[in-house]
Each structure stands twice: as structure tokens, then as C-alpha cells.
C-alpha positions as a LaTeX table, in Angstrom:
\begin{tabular}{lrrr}
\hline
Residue & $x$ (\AA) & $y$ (\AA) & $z$ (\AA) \\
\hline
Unk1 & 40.81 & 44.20 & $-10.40$ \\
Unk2 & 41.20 & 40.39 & $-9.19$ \\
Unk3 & 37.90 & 41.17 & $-7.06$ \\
Unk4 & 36.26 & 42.42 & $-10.05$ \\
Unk5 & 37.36 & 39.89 & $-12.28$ \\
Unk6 & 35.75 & 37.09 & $-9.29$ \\
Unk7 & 32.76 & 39.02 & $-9.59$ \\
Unk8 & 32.17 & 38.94 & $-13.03$ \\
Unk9 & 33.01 & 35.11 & $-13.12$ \\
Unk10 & 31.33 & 34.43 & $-10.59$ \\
Unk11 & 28.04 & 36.13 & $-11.91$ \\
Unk12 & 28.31 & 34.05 & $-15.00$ \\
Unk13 & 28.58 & 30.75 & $-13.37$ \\
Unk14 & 25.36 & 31.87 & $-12.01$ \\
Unk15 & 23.92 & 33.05 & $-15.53$ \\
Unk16 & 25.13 & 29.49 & $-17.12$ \\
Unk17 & 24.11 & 27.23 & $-14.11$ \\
Unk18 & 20.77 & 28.63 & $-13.27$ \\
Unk19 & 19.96 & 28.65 & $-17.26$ \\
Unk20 & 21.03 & 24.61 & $-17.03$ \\
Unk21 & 19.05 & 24.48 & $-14.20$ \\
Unk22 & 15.99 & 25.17 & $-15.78$ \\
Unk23 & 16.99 & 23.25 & $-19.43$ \\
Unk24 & 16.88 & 20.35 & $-17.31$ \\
Unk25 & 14.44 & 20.65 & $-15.32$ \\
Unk26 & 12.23 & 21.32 & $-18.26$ \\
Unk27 & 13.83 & 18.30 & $-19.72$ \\
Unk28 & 13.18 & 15.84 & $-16.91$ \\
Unk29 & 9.55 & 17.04 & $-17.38$ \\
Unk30 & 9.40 & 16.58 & $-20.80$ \\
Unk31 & 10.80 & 13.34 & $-20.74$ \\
Unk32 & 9.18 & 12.12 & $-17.81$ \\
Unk33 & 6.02 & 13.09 & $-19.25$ \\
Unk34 & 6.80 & 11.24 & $-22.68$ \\
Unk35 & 7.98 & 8.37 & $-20.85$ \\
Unk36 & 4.47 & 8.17 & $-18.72$ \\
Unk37 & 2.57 & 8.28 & $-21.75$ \\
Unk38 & 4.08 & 5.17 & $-23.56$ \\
Unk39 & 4.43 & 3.46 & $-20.84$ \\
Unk40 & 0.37 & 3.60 & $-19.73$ \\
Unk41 & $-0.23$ & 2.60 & $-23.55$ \\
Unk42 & 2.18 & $-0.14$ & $-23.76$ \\
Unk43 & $-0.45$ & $-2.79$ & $-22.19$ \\
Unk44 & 2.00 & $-5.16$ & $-21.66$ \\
Unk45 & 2.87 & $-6.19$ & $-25.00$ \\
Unk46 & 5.78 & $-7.91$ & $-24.61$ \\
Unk47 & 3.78 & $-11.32$ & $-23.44$ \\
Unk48 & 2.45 & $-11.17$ & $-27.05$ \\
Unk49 & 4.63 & $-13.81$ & $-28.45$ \\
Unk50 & 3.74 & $-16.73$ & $-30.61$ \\
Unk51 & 3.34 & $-19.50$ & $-27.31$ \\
Unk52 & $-0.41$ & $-19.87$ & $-26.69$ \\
Unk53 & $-1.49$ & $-19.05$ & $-23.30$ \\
Unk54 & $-2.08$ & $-22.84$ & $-22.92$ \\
Unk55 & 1.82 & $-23.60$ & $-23.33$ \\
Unk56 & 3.35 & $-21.18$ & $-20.92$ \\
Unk57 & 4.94 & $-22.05$ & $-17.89$ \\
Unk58 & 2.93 & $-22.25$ & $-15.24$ \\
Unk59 & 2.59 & $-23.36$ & $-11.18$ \\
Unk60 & $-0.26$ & $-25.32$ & $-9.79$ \\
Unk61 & $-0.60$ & $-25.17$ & $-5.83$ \\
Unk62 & $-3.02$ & $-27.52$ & $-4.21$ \\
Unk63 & $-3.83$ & $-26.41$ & $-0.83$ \\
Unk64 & $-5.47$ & $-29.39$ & 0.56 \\
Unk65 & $-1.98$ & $-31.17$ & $-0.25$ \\
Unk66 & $-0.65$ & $-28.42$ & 1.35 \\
Unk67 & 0.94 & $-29.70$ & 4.67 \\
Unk68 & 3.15 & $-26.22$ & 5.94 \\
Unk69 & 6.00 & $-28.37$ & 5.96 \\
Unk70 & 7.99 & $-25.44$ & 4.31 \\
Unk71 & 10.37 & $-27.34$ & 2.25 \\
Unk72 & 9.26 & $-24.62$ & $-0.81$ \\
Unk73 & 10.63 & $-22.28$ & 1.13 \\
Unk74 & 13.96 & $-23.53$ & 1.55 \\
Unk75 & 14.10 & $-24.50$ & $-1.95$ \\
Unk76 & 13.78 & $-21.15$ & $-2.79$ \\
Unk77 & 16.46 & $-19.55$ & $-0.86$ \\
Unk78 & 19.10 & $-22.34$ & $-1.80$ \\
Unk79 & 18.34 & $-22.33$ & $-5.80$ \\
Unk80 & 17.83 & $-18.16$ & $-5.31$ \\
Unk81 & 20.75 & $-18.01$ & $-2.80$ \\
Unk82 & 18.45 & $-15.98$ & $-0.49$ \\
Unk83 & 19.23 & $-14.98$ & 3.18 \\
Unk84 & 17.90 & $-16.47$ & 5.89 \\
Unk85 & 15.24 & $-14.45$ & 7.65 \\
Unk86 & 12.01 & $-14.52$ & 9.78 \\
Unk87 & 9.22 & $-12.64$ & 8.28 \\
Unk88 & 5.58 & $-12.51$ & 7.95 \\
Unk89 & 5.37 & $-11.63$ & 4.34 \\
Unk90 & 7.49 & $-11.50$ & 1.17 \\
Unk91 & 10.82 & $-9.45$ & 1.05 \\
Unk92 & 13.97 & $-8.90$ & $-0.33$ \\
Unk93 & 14.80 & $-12.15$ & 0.65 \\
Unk94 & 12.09 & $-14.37$ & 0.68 \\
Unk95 & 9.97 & $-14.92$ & $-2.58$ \\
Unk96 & 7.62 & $-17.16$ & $-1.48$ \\
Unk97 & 6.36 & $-18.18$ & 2.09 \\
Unk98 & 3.64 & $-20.36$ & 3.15 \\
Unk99 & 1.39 & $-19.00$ & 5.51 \\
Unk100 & $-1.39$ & $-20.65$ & 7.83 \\
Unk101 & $-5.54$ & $-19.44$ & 8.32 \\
Unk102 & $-6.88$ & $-20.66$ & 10.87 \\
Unk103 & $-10.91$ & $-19.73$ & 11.78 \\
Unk104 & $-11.75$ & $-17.79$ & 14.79 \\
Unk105 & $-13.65$ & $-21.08$ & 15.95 \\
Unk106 & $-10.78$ & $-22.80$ & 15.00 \\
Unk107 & $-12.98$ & $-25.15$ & 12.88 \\
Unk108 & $-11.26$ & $-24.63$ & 9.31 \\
Unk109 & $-8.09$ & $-23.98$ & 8.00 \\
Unk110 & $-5.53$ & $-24.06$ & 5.35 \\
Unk111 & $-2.21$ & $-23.13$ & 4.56 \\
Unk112 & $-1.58$ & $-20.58$ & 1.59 \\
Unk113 & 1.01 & $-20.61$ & $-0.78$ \\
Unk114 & 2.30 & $-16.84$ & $-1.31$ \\
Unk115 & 4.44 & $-15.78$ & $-4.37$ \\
Unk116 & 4.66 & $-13.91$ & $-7.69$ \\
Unk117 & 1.36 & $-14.72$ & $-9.72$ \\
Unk118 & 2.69 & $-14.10$ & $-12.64$ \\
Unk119 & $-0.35$ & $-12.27$ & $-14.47$ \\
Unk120 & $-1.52$ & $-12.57$ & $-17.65$ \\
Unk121 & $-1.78$ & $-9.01$ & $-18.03$ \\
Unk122 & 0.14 & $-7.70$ & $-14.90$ \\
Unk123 & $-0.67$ & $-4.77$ & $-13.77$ \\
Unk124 & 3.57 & $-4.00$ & $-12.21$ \\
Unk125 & 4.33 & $-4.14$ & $-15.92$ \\
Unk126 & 2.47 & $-1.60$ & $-17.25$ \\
Unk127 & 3.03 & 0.77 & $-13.96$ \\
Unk128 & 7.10 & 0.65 & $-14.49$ \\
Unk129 & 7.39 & 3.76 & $-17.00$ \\
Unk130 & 11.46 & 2.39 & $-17.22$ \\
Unk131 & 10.38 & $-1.58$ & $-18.49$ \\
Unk132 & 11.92 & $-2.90$ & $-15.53$ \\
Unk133 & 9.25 & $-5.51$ & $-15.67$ \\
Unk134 & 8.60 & $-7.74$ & $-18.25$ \\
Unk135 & 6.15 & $-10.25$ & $-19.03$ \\
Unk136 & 7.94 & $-13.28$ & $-20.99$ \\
Unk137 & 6.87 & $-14.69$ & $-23.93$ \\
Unk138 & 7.03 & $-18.51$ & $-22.04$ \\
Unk139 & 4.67 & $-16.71$ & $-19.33$ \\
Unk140 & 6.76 & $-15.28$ & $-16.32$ \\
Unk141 & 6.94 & $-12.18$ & $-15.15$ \\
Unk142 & 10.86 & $-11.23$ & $-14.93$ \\
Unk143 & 12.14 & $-8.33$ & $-13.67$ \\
Unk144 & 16.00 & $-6.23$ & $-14.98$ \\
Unk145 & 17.24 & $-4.81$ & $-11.53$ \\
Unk146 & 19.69 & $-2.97$ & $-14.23$ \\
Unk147 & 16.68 & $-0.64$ & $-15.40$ \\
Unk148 & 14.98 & $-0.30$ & $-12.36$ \\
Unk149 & 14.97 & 2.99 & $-10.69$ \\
Unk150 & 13.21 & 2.59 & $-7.55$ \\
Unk151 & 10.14 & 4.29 & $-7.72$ \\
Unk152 & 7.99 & 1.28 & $-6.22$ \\
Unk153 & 4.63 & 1.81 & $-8.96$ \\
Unk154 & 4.91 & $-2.03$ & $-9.57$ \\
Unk155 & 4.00 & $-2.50$ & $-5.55$ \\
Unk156 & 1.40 & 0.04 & $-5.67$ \\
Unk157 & $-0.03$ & $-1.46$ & $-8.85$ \\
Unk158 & $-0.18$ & $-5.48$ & $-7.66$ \\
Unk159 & $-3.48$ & $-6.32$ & $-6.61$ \\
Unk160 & $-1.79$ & $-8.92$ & $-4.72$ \\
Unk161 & 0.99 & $-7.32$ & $-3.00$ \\
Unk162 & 3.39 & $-9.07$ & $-4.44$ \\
Unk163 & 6.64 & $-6.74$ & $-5.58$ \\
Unk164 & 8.98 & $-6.58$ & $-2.26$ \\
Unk165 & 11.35 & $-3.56$ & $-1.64$ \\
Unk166 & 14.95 & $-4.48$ & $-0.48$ \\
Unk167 & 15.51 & $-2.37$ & 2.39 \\
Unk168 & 18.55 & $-4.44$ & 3.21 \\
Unk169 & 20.48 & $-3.11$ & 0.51 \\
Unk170 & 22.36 & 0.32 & 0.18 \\
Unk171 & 20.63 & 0.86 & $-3.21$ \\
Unk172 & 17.58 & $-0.91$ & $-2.69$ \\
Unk173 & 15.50 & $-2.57$ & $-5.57$ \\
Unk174 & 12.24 & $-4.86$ & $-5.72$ \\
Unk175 & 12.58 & $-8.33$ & $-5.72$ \\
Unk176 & 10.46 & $-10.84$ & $-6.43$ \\
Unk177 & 10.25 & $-14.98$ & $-7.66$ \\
Unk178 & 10.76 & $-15.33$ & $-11.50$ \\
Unk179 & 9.06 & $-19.02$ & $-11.71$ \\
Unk180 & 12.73 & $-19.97$ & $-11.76$ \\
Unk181 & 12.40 & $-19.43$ & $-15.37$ \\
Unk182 & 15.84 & $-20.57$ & $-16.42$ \\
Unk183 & 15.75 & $-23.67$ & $-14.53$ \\
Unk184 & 15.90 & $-26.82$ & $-16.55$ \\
Unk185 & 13.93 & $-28.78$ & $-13.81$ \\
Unk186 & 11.27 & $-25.85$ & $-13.24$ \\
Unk187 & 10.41 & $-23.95$ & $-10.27$ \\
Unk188 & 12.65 & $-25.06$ & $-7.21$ \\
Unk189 & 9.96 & $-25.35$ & $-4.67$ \\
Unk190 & 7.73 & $-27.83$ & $-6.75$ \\
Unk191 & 10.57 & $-29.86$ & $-7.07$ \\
Unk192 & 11.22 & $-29.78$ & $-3.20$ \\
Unk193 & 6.98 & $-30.36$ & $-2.83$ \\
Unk194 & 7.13 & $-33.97$ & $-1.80$ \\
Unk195 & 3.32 & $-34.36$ & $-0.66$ \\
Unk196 & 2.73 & $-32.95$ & $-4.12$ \\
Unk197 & 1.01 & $-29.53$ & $-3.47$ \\
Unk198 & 2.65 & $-27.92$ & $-6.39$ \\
Unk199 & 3.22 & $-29.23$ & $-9.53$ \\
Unk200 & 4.90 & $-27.39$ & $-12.62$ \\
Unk201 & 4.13 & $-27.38$ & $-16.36$ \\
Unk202 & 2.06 & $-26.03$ & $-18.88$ \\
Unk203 & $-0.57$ & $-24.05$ & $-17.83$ \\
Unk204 & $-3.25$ & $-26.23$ & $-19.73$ \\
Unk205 & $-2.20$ & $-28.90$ & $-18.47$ \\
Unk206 & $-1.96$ & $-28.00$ & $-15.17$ \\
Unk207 & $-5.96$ & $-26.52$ & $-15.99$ \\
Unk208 & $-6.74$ & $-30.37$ & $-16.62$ \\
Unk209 & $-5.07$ & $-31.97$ & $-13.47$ \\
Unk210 & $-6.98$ & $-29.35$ & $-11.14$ \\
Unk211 & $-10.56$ & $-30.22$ & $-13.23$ \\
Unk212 & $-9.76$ & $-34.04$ & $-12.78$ \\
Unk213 & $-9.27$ & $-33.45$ & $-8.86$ \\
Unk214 & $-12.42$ & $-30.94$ & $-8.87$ \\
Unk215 & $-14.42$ & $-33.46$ & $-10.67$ \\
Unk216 & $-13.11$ & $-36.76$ & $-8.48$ \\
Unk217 & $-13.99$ & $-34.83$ & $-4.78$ \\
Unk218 & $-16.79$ & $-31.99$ & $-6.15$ \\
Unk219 & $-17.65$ & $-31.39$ & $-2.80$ \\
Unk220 & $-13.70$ & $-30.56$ & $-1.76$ \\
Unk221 & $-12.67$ & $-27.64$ & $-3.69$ \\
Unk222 & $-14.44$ & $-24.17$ & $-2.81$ \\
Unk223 & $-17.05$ & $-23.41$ & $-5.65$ \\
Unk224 & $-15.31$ & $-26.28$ & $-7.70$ \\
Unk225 & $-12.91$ & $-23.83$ & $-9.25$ \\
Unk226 & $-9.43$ & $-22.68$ & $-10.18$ \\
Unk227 & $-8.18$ & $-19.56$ & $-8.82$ \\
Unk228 & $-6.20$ & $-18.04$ & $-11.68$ \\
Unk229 & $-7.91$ & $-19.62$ & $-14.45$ \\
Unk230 & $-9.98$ & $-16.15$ & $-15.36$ \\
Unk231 & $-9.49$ & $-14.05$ & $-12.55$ \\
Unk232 & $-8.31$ & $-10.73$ & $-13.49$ \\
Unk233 & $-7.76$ & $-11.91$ & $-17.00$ \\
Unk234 & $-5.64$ & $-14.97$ & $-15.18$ \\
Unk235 & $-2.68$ & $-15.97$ & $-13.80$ \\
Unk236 & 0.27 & $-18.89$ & $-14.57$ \\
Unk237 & 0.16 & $-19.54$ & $-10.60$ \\
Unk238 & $-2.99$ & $-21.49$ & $-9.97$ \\
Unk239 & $-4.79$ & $-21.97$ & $-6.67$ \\
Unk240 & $-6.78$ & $-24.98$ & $-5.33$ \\
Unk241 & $-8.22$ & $-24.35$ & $-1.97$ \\
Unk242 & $-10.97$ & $-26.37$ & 0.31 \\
Unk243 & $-11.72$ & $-22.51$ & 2.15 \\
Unk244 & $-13.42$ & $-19.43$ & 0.43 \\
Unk245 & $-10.18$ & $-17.57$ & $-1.96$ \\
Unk246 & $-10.62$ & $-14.42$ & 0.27 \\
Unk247 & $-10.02$ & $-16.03$ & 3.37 \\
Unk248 & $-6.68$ & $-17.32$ & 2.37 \\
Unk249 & $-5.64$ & $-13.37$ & 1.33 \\
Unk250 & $-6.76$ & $-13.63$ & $-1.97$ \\
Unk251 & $-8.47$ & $-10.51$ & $-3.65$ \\
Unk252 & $-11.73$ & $-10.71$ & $-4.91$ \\
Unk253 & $-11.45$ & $-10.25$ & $-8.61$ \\
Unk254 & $-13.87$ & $-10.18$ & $-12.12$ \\
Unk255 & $-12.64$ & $-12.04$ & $-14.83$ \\
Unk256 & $-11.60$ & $-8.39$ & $-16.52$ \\
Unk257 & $-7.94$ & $-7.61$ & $-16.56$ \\
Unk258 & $-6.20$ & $-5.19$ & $-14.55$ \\
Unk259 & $-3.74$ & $-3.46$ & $-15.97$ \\
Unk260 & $-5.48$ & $-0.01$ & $-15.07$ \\
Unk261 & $-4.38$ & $-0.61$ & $-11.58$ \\
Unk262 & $-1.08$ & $-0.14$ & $-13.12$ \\
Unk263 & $-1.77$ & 2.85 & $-15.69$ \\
Unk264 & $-3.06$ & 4.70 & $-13.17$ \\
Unk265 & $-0.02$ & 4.63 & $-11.10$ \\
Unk266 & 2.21 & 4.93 & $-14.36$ \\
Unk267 & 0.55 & 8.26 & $-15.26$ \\
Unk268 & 1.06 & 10.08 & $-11.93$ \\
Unk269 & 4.50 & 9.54 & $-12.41$ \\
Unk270 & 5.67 & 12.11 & $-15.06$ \\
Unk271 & 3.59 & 14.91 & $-12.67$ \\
Unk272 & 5.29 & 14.01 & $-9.82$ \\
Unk273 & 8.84 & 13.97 & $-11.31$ \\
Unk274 & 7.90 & 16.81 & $-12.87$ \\
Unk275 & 6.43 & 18.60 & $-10.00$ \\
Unk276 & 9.43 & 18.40 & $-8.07$ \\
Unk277 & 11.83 & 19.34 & $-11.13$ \\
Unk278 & 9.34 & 22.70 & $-11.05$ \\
Unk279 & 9.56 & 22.65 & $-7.35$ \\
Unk280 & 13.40 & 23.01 & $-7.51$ \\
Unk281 & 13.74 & 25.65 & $-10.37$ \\
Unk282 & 11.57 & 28.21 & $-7.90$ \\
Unk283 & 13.41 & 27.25 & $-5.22$ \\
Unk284 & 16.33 & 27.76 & $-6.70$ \\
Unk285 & 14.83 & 31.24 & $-7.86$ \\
Unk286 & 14.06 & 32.35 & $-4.56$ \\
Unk287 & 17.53 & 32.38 & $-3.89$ \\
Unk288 & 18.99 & 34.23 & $-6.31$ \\
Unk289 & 19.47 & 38.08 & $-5.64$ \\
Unk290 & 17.39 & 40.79 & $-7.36$ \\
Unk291 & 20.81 & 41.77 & $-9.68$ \\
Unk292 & 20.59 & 38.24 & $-10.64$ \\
Unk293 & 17.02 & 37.86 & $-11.73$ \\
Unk294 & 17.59 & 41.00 & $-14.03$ \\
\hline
\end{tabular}
């Protein structure tokens, strides 16, 4: 009797978990699914405040100032309370780094500020189907580690590599620089800039300060323009740079936005959580027992 009375509870644990099973797994589909759609319509709307684009906070970096001295870099780890490291590119810990190009011929070069452009229209944004990302109304890009679930479409979707994944950490999220938007005295390394490569403030202002230096050397500046200004819709970190944008890693962009970068990324992921939710309920299938199945 107590073996029969096993049995029988036993086969309805199985009955009530494997029809759970499948009510979630058809709800993380669902959901998933719902959750892709909105987010690849969403378009970043919540940059559509009431501050014109010409009032946001913004970064102007002059590379001709630009002297590799590093003190941004420091800045950044102090006010950010980053660990020390020695990298090659942005990480967990390091939101901005200044790196060097040099010519094969060795006859030009110029350092490059890298760091969170904060787009316009960002493309990580729209690709995070959780609104881990945000696009402020005052013009940074900020990002909720609280929402975030890991799933790395915001690196994916960056056409300039920006979002960093923190391997370092047990539970491991992006990180990234926020334009230190909370800071009274503005970003941390343009305050630590002393041969004045970056400079802080509105972004139309900043517009005219780059025009006036364009205008006063017009053969110093490649094509006598603003990286930022219009392409891909624009950024709030502008770029002045002697050498061609491309050479100094920059990616080669219309003055169209790209947010599709990001949809595109945000709409595979409902398939793929789904898939695997599918994946599981057969798998879990194939190992019940043919009494079971009846």
C-alpha cells in the first residue's frame, strides 16, 4: 500500500509539474514575444522631453589639444571609483581611455578620445527589450543595472562598441560612462583636461566653439567638420580631429539615425528566449515514460 500510495503521488507530481512546465514555457514565449515587440517600436522615446537638442549636456573633445597625458582617465576612475586596470579598450572598469594612431610611415598621428557617445537616437536603447537603457531628457544615455538582465543586445547594437560587459563580477552587467550626469561640475575628465581637449556644456554651444576653431585654422580640422554634429542622427560627444574620422576608429556613418541596428537585435530576442523555452518542454518530453505521455 505505502508503495502504491508513492506511486500514485509520485505520478501526479509529474502530471502537475510537467503541465507547469509547459504553462511557463508558453508564458516566457508569450511574454518574451510581447516584450520584443514594444520594445523595437519604442524608438527611444524617452529623450523626447521638452530640452531642445541644443540645451543638452554635451562633451566636446579636441584632438589636436589632445596631448595622451591621460589625466581623463584617472578622473574617471576616482569620481566613478573604478579599479585600476591595464586594458586596450573599454571595460567594466574603465569608461573612457585615450588611445594613440600612429601611420604606418609614422608621418601622422593623433590620440583618440574613447567613451559613451551618447546618441541622439541610440541604437543600445532601443535593443534592451527590459529599458535598462535610457536616453535622458538633459541628453545622456544612463543605464539601471537593477533592470538589466544580461543579454548583451545593447553591445551588439552600438555602432561604436561602446557597452562593456563586467566579467569581473559574479553577476556580471554592462557598464558604461553616464557623462557624469549628476555631477554639479560636469563630466570629471573635462574638468581634469588641463591643455583643454575637452570642454563640457551645452551641446550648441559646444557646436559654436568647434565652428570658431574650424573657421580660425580651416586647413587644421579634417573636412572642416564636427564628428557628432549629424552623424547617425548625432551625438552629445563631439569629435575634432586633424586625421580622417575612420582612422581614429570611428565608423563611417550617413546623417540617418540608427536605431535599426538596435531593433534588429531587439526582435531576435523573443525567438531566441522562446526557442529555448520550446527547446526545454521537448526535452523534457523525451524523458518522460510512455505511461506518462498517456
Amino acid at each position: 500500500m505505502t508503495k502504491k500510495t508513492n506511486n500514485t503521488c509520485n505520478a501526479s507530481t509529474s502530471d502537475i509539474s510537467r503541465r507547469d512546465f509547459l504553462k511557463v514555457a508558453g508564458a516566457v514565449t508569450g511574454g518574451l514575444a510581447a516584450a520584443g515587440t514594444m520594445a523595437s517600436t519604442a524608438l527611444a522615446s524617452s529623450g523626447d522631453g521638452n530640452i531642445p537638442l541644443e540645451d543638452q549636456k554635451a562633451l566636446l573633445y579636441d584632438a589636436t589639444y589632445c596631448v595622451g597625458c591621460r589625466e581623463c582617465e584617472l578622473a574617471c576612475k576616482e569620481d566613478n571609483r573604478l579599479k585600476e586596470e591595464d586594458v586596450d579598450d573599454l571595460s567594466g572598469n574603465t569608461f573612457t581611455l585615450i588611445k594613440l594612431y600612429q601611420s604606418e610611415d609614422g608621418m601622422e598621428s593623433s590620440f583618440r578620445k574613447y567613451q559613451c557617445m551618447h546618441c541622439v537616437e541610440p541604437a543600445c536603447v532601443i535593443s534592451c527589450p527590459v529599458g535598462a537603457l535610457e536616453k535622458s531628457d538633459e541628453g545622456p544615455v544612463l543605464y539601471e543595472p537593477l533592470k538589466c538582465i544580461g543579454c548583451r543586445y545593447c553591445m551588439q547594437a552600438c555602432p561604436y562598441g561602446v557597452p562593456a560587459y563586467d566579467w569581473s563580477e559574479a553577476y556580471p552587467l554592462i557598464a558604461k560612462c553616464d557623462l557624469c550626469y549628476d555631477r554639479a561640475d560636469g563630466p570629471a575628465c573635462a574638468t581634469a583636461c588641463s591643455p583643454g581637449a575637452l570642454i563640457s556644456g551645452k551641446r550648441g554651444d559646444l557646436l559654436k566653439i568647434a565652428e570658431e576653431r574650424i573657421k580660425a585654422n580651416p586647413d587644421k580640422y579634417y573636412e572642416n567638420r564636427v564628428f557628432g554634429e549629424h552623424d547617425g542622427d548625432g551625438t552629445s560627444f563631439l569629435i575634432l580631429s586633424a586625421v580622417a574620422f575612420d582612422k581614429i576608429g570611428l565608423p563611417p556613418l550617413t546623417e540617418e539615425s540608427i536605431p535599426e541596428l538596435g531593433s534588429t537585435a531587439t526582435k531576435a530576442v523573443p525567438y531566441i528566449f522562446g526557442g529555448a523555452a520550446g527547446f526545454m518542454a521537448l526535452a523534457y518530453r523525451a524523458t518522460m515514460t510512455a505511461e506518462e505521455r498517456q
